[in-house]
N, C-alpha and C positions, 0 to 999 in steps of 0.2 A: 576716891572722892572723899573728902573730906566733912566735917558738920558745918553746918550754916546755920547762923544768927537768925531768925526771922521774926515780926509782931503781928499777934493776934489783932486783924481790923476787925470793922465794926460787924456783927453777925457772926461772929469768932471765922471770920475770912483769914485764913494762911497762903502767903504765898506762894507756891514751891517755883526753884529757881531754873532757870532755863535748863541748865545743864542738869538738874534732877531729871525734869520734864525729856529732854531730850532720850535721856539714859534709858526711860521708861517707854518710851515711845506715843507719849500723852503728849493731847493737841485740844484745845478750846472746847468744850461741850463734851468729853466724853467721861464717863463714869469711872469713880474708883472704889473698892472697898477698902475700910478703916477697918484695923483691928487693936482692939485695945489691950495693949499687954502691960506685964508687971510693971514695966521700966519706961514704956512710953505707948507710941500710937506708931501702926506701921501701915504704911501705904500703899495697895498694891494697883496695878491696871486689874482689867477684870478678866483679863487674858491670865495674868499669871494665878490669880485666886482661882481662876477654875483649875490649875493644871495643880494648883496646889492641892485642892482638893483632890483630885483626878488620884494625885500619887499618894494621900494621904487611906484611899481606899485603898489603890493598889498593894499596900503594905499587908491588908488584909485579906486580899485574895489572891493565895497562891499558886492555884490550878488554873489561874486564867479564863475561869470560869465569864460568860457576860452577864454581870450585874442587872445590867438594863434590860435583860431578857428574858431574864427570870420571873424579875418583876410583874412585864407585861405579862408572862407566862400567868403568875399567880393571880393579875386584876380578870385575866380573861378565865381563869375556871371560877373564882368568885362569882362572875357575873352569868357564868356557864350555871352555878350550883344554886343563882336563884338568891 
């Protein structure tokens, strides 16, 4: 896929173009996250930012250990110790 021309509308409105849209699996009303980098602004669904996130942690846990469990582990003795 190629780059596309596009104009900032009014309320700085971008269009993104069908075949973006399609490619990404965005449809009318659903949420994306902007990330703002060096060289521009990257688009993602909120599908792929979680999994980017997801694998962005996994990088740092490598016994496979559950993050999430931990956690709750730690909020429930906190709330255990008062």
């Amino acid at each position: 896929m190629g780059d596309v021309k596009t104009t900032i509308g009014e309320g700085g409105r971008i269009v993104i173009p069908a075949v973006f849209r399609q490619a990404l699996d965005l449809n009318p009303g659903d949420e994306v996250v902007l990330q703002l980098e060096d060289r521009g602004i990257r688009i993602l669904s909120v599908n792929q930012a979680v999994k980017y996130a997801q694998e962005s942690v996994k990088r740092y846990n490598k016994n496979g250990r559950s993050l999430s469990q931990e956690l709750i582990r730690e909020r429930r003795d906190e709330i255990t110790r008062g």
